[in-house]
C-alpha positions as YAML, in Angstrom:
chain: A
units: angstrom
residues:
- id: 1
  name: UNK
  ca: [-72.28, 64.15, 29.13]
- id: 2
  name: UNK
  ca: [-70.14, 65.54, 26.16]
- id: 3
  name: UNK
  ca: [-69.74, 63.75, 23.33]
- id: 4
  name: UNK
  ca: [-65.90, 62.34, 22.78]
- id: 5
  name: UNK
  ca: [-64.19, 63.78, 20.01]
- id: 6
  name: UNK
  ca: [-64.28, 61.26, 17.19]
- id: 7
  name: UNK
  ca: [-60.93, 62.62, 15.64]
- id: 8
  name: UNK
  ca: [-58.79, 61.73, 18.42]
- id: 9
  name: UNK
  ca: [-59.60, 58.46, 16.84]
- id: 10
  name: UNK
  ca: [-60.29, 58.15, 13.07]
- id: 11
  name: UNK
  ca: [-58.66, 60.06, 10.37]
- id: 12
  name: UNK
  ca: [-60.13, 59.32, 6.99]
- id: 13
  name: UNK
  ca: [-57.63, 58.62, 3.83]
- id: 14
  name: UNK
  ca: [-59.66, 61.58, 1.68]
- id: 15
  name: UNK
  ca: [-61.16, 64.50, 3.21]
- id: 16
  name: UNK
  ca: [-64.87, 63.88, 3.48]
- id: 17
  name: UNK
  ca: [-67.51, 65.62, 5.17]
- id: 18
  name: UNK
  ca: [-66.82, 65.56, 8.70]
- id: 19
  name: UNK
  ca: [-70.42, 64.31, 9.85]
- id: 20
  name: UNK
  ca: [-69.59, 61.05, 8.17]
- id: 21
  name: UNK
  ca: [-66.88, 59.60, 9.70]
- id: 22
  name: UNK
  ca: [-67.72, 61.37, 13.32]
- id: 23
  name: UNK
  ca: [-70.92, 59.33, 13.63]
- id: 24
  name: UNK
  ca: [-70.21, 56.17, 15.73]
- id: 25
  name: UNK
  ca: [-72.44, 53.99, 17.77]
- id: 26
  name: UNK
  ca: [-72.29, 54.98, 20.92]
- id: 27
  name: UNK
  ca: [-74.02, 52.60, 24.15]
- id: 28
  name: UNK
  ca: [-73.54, 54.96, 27.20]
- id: 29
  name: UNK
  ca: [-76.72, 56.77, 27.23]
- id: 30
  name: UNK
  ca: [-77.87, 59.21, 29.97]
- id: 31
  name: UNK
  ca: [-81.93, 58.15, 30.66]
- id: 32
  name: UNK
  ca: [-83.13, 61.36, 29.33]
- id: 33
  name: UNK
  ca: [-85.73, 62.17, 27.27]
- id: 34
  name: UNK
  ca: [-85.57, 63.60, 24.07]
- id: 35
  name: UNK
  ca: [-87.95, 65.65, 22.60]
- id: 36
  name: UNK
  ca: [-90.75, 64.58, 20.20]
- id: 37
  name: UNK
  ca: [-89.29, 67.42, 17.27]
- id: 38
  name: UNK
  ca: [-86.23, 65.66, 17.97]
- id: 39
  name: UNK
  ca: [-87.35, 62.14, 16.91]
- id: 40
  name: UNK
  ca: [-89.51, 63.77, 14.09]
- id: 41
  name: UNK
  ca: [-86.36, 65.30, 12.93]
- id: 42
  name: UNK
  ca: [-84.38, 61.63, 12.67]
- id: 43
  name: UNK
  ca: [-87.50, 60.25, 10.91]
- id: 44
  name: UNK
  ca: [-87.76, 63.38, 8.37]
- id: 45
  name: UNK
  ca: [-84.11, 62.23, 7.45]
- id: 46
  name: UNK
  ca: [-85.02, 58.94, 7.11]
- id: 47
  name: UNK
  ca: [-87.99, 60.05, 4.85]
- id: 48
  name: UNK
  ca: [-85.75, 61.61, 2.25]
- id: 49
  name: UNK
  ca: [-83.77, 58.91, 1.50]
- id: 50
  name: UNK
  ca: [-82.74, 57.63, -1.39]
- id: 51
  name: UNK
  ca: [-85.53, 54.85, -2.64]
- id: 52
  name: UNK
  ca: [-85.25, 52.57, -5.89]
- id: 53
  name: UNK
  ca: [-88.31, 53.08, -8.34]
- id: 54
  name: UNK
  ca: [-89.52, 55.35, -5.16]
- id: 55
  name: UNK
  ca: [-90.90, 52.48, -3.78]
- id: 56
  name: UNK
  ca: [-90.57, 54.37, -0.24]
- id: 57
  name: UNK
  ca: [-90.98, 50.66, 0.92]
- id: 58
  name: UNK
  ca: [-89.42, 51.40, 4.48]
- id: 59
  name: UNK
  ca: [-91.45, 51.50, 7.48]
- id: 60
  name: UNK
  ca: [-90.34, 52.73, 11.76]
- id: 61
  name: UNK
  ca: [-91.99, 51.35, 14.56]
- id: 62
  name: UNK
  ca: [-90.81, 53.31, 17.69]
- id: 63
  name: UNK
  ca: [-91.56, 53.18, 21.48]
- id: 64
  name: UNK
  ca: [-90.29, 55.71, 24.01]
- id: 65
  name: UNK
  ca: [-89.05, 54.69, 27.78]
- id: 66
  name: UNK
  ca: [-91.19, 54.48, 30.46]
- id: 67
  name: UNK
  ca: [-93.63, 53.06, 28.61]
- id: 68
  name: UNK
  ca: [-95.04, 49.44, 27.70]
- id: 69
  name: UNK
  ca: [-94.10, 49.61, 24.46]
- id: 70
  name: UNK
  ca: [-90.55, 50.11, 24.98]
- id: 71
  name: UNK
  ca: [-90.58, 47.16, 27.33]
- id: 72
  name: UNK
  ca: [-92.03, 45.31, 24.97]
- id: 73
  name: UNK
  ca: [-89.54, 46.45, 22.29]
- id: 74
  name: UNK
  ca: [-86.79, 46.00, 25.07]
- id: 75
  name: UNK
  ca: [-87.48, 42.15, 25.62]
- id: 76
  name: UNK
  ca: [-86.85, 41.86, 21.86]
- id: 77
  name: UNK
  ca: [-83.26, 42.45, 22.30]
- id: 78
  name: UNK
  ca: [-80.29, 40.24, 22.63]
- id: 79
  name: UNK
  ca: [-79.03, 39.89, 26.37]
- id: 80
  name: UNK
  ca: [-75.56, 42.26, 24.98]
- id: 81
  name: UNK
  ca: [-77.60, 45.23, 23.98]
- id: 82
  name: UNK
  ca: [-80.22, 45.18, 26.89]
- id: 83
  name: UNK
  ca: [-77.01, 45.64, 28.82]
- id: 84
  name: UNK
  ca: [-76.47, 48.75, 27.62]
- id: 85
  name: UNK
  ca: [-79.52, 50.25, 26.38]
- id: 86
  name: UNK
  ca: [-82.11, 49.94, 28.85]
- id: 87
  name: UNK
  ca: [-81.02, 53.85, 29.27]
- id: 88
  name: UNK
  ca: [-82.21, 54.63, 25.87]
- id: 89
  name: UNK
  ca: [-84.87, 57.59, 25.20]
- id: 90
  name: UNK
  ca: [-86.55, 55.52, 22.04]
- id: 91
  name: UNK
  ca: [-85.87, 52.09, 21.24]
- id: 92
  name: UNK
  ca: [-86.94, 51.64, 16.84]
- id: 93
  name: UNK
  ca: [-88.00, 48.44, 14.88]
- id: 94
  name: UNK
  ca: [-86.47, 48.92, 11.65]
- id: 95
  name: UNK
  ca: [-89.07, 46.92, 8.32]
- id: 96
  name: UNK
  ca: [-88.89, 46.98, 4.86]
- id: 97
  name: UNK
  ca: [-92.12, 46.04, 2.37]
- id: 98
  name: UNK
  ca: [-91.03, 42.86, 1.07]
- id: 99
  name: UNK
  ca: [-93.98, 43.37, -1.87]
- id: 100
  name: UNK
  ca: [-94.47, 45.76, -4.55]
- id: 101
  name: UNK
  ca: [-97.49, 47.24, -5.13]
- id: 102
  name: UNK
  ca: [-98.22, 44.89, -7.90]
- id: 103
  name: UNK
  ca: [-97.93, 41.95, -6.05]
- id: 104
  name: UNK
  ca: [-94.31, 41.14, -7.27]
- id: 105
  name: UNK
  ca: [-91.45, 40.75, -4.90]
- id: 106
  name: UNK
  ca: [-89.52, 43.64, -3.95]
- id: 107
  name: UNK
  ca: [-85.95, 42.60, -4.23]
- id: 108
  name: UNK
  ca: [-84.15, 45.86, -3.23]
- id: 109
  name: UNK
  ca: [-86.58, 46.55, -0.02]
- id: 110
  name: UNK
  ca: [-83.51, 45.82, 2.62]
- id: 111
  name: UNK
  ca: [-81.35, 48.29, 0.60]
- id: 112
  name: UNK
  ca: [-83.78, 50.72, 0.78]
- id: 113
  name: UNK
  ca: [-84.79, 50.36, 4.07]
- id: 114
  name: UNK
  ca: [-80.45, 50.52, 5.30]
- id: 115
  name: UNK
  ca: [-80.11, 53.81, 3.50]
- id: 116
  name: UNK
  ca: [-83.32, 55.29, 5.67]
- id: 117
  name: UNK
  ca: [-81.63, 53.54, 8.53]
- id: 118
  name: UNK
  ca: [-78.12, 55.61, 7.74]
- id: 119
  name: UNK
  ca: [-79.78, 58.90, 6.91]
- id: 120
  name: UNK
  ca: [-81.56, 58.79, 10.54]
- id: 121
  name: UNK
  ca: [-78.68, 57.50, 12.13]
- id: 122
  name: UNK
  ca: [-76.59, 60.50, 10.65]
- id: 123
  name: UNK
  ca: [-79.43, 63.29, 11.54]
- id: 124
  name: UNK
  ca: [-79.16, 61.65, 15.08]
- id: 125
  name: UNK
  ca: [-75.17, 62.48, 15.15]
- id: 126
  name: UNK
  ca: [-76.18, 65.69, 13.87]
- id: 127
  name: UNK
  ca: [-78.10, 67.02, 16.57]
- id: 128
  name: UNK
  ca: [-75.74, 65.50, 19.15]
- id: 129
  name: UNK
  ca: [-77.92, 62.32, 20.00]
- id: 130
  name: UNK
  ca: [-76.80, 58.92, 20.13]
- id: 131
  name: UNK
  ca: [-77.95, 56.84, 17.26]
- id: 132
  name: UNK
  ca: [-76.84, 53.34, 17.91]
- id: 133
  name: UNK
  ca: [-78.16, 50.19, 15.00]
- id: 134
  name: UNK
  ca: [-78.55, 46.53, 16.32]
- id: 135
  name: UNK
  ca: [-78.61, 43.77, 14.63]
- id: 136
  name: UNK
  ca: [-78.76, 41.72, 17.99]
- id: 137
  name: UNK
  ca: [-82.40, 40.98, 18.05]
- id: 138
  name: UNK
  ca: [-85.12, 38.42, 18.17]
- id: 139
  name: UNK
  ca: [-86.33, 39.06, 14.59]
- id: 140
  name: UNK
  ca: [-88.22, 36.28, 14.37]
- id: 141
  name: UNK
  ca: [-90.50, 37.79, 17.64]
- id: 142
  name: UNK
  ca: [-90.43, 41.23, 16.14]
- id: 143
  name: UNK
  ca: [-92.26, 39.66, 12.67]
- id: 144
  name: UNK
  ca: [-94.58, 38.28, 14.72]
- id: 145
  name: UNK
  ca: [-95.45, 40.25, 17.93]
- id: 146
  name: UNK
  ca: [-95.70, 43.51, 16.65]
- id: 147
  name: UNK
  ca: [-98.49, 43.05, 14.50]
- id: 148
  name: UNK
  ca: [-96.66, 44.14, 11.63]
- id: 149
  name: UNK
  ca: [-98.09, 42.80, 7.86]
- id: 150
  name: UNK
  ca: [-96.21, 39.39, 6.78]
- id: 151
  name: UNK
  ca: [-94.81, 41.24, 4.00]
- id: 152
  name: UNK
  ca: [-92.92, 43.66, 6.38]
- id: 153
  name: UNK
  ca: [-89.69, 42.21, 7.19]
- id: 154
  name: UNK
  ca: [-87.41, 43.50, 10.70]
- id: 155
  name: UNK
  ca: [-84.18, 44.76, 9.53]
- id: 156
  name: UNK
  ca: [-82.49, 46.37, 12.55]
- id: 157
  name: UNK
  ca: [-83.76, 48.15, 15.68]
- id: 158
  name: UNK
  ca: [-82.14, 51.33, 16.77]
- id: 159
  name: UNK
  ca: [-81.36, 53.29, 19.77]
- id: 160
  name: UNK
  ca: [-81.71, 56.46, 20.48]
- id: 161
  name: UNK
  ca: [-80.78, 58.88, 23.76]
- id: 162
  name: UNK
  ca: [-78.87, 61.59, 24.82]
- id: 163
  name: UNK
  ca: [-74.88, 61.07, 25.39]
- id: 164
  name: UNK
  ca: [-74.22, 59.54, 29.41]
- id: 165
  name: UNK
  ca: [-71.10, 58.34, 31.38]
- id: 166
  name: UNK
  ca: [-69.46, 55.66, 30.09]
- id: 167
  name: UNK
  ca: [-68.06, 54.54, 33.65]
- id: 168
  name: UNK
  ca: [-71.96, 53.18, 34.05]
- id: 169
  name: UNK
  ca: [-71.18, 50.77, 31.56]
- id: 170
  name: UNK
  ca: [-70.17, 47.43, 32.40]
- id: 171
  name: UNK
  ca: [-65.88, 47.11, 32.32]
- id: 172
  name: UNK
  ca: [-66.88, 45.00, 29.01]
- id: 173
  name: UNK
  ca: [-68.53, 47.89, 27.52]
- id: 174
  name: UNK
  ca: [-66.72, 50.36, 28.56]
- id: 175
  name: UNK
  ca: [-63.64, 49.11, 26.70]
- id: 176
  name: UNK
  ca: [-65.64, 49.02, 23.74]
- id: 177
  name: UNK
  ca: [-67.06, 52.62, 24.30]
- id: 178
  name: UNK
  ca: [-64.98, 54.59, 21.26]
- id: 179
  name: UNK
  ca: [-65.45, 55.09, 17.16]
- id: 180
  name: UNK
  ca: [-64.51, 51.92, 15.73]
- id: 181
  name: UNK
  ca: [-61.91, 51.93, 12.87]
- id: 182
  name: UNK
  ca: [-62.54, 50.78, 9.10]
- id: 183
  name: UNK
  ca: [-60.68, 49.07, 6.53]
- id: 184
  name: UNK
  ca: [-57.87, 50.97, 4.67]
- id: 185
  name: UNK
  ca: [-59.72, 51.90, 1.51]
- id: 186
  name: UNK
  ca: [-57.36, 49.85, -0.89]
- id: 187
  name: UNK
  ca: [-58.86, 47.26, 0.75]
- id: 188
  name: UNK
  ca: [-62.74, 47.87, -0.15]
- id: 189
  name: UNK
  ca: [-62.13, 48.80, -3.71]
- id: 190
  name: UNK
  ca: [-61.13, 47.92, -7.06]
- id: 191
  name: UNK
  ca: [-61.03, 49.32, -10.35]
- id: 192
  name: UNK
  ca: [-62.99, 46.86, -12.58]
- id: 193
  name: UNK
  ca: [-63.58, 43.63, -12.79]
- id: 194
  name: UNK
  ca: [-62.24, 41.65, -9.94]
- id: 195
  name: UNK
  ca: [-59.74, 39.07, -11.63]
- id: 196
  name: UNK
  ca: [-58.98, 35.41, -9.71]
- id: 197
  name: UNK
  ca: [-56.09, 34.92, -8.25]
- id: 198
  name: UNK
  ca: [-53.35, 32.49, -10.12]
- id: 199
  name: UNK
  ca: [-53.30, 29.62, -8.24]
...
């Protein structure tokens, strides 16, 4: 299935790079397979992220269909995304190290982790995959039954799969199945401090 063409619906206010605004989250996925490279390639993006103090402190757990792992990674999700993404090639867990090496807390580890998330998420778009984050999870399951270090804290899982036909979505989803819009960006920004409005 071809991809839509994400300028029939967004138009940014300042020419950017047009990778950036054409990735969108996608749920209509075909059942395919992808190719190993092809997930290597997602998590090499993710690797060269941006990290504070290189702290690196982000960390992919990732299970592909047919397997017991993605069932078990499947069952993690909220009833609204299983609807959808059972068709997925790879389903991801998402962590971030919660600790520094020194034993102090690491209070930028979430930050971190979200710009790995973005930089896979954009390779994904890239290479004409669907790259789809949810926040719609059971992370209180995920902490615990995948084994993962206490200090390793779920931030998002992911989907991943080749484009499919959105008519195999349900009628809810298939209203949904087009780029989202954003915020005018007068309305995200401000030049310096932000000042209270008189009451």
């Amino acid at each position: 299935m071809t991809q839509l063409n994400v300028k029939d619906y967004r138009k940014p206010d300042y020419p950017i790079e047009d990778l950036l605004f054409e990735r969108w989250s996608a749920r209509a996925m075909s059942g395919e397979a992808i190719e190993p490279d092809q997930l290597m390639q997602a998590f090499e993006a993710a690797r060269w992220a941006p990290s504070a103090a290189n702290l690196q402190d982000r960390f992919f757990l990732y299970a592909y269909r047919d397997t017991p792992a993605f069932d078990h990674f499947f069952s993690l999700l909220d009833e609204g995304n299983q609807s959808w993404c059972h068709k997925a090639s790879v389903l991801i867990v998402a962590f971030s190290d919660s600790i520094r090496a020194s034993g102090k807390a690491n209070k930028r580890h979430a930050f971190d982790t979200g710009m790995a998330v973005q930089n896979l998420l954009l390779q994904c778009s890239a290479m004409g995959l669907v790259g789809h984050p949810m926040a719609g999870f059971s992370y209180e399951r995920a902490a615990i039954e995948l084994n993962m270090p206490e200090r390793f804290k779920p931030q998002c899982m992911i989907a991943i799969g080749k484009y499919g036909d959105p008519s195999e979505l349900s009628e809810y989803n298939q209203g949904r199945e087009k780029p989202s819009q954003r915020k005018p960006i007068s309305e995200i920004i401000h030049e310096g401090a932000f000042e209270e409005e008189e009451k």
